[in-house]
N, C-alpha and C positions, 0 to 999 in steps of 0.2 A: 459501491465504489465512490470516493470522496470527488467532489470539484474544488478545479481549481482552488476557488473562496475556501472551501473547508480546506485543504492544503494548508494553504499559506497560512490562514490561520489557526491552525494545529501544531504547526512548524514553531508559528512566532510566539504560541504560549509554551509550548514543550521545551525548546531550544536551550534559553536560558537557565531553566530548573536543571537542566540534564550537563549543562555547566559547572554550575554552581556544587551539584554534590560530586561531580566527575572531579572537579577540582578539589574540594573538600577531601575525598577520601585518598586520594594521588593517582590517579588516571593520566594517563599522557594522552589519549585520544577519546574524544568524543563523538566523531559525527557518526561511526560506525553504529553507536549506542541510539544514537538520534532517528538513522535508520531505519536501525530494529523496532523500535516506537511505532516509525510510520508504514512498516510493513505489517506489523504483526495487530497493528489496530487498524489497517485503512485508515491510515490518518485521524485517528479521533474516531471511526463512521460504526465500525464492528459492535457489535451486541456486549461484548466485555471492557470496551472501554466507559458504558455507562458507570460500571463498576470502581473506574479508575487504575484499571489492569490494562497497560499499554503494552505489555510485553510479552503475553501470554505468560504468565508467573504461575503454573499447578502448585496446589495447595503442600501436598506432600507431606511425611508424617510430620516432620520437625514446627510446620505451622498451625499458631493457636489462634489466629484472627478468623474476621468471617470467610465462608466459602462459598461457593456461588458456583452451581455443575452446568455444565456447557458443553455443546457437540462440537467436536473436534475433529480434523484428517491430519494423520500421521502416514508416514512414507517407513514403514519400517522395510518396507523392501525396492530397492530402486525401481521408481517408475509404478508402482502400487500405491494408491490412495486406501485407507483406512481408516471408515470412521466410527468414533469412540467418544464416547461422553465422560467427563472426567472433572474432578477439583478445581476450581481455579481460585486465586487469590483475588481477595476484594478490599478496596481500600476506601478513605474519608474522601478524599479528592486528589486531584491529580500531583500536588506537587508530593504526598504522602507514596502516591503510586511511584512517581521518581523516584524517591530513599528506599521504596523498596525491591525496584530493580537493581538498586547496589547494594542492598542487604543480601538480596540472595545471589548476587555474587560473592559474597563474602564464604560461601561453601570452599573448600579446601580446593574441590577440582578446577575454580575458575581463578585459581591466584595467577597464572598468569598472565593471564589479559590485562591486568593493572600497568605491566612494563611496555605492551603494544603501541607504538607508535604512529603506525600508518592505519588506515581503515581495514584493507585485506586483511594485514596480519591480526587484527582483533578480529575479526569475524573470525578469520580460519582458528584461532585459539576457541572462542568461545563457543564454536560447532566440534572442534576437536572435542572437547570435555562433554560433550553431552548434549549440550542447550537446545538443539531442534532434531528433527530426524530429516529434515527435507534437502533431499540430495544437490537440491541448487539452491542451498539457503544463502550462503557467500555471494553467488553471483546476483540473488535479487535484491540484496540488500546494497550491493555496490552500486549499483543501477538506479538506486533510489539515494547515492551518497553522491555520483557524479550529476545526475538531473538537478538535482533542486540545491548544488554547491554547499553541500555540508560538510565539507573541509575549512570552510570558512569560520566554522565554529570551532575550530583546532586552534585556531588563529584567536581568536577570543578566550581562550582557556588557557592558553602557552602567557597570554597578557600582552602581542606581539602586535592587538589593535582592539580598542576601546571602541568602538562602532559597531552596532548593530549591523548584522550581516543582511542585504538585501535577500527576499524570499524568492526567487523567480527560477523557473522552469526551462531548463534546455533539451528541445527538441533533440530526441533518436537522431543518427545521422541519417536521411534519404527519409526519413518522416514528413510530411504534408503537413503545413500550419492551418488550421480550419479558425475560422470566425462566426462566433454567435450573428447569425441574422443572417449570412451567405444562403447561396444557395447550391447545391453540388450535386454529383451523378454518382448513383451504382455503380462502380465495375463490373459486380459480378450480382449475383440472385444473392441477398441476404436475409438473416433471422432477423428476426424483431421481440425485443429482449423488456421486461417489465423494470429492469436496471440494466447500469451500468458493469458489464464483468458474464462473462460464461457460466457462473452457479444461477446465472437468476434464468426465469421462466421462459419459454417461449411464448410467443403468442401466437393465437387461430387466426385463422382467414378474417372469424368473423368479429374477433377484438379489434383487426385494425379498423385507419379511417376508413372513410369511402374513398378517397382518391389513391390509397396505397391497396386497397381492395382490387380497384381498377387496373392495379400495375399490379395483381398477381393472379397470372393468369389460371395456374394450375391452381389457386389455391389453398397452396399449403403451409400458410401464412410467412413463406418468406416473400420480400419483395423483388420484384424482377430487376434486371442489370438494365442499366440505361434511366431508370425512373430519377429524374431529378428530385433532392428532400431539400428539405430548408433546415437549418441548424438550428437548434434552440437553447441547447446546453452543451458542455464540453465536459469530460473527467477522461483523468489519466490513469496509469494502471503501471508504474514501471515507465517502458516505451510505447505502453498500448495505449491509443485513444479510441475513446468512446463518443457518439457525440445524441443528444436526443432529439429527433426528429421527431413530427405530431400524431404517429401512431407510438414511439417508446423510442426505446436505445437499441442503437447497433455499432458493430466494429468498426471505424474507421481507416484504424491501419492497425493493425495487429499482428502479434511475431514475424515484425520485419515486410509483413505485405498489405498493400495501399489498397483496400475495399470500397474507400469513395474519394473518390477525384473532383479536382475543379468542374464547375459546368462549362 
């Protein structure tokens, strides 16, 4: 999972390429596309964005560049994760990887997401036709258009303002602002995560420190409710925050509910 730092500056190199061909080929909306970018590579962080595939692009017959196979989870059935290793497309660098998320729209099934005007209605065209299987791809994608103000970029492609769009993050509503250096309380017994996000590891009793050792009494390496951590890092997730305390990463407030509090 990206920080902050890698956000914003993923944002501020992606932004403008994804303009420039959005407007080049006649798009009426971009932040939607911008979105897609930052969900579908964790900002920059994912294993295929080394590649310069921001958009999760599969190869597919009709492509003859390189390819580059990759473990994947598809949702072909609501609520079912499936995972699949599969094609993906791979590019020179990143602004190459932008031309070619509008190349392969250029397929006959996405022509009309070019006339989309607002963010929803492109996403809901561009999951209409095919492009993900995941049953709340619309709504994570919106989520990551209204947080970090990528409507602002609509506004910069329309030509309606020449100014670079500020990059900055707005809190979930009823989300908690955490500060690197704070120091805060468990609500509840949490896991202790080798990153930031639910795919990554847990840890043992005996990976953590010794003072979070101390605060788990059962030791099953989660840490007991009440244990004050000190903040050392922040990454977002959507509306989820993560923060890294000095045994690893754990939820701070996640789908909607507050797991560590002010001290």
């Amino acid at each position: 999972m990206a920080t902050q730092a890698q956000i914003t500056a993923f944002i501020g190199q992606i932004a403008p390429l994804m303009v420039k061909y959005a407007k080049g080929r006649g798009y009426k909306c971009v932040s939607a596309a911008i979105a897609q970018a930052c969900l579908e590579s964790g900002f920059g962080t994912c294993a295929l964005s080394k590649y310069h595939n921001y958009f999760g692009l599969k190869a597919g017959g009709s492509w003859k560049g390189p390819v580059v196979n990759m473990r994947t989870m598809e949702e072909y059935t609501v609520g079912t994760l499936t995972a699949i290793v599969d094609g993906f497309r791979s590019y020179p660098n990143m602004e190459q990887g932008v031309k070619g998320y509008y190349d392969f729209l250029s397929y006959s099934r996405y022509k009309t997401v070019k006339d989309q005007t607002t963010p929803e209605a492109y996403l809901k065209e561009i999951k209409a036709a095919g492009y993900a299987t995941s049953s709340t791809y619309v709504q994570n994608n919106m989520r990551i258009v209204t947080q970090y103000g990528l409507t602002a970029w609509d506004n910069v492609l329309h030509g309606t303002t020449t100014e670079t769009p500020a990059i900055t993050a707005t809190a979930a509503a009823g989300a908690p602002t955490y500060t690197i250096g704070k120091v805060y309380t468990l609500a509840v017994e949490l896991n202790v995560r080798t990153g930031a996000g639910t795919f990554n590891r847990k840890l043992t009793h005996a990976e953590l420190t010794a003072n979070a050792r101390a605060n788990d009494k059962d030791k099953d390496g989660a840490i007991d409710a009440g244990t004050r951590v000190t903040c050392q890092e922040i990454a977002t997730d959507g509306s989820d925050v993560w923060i890294r305390i000095p045994s690893g990463w754990v939820a701070a407030y996640y789908k909607g509910n507050t797991y560590i509090k002010a001290a």
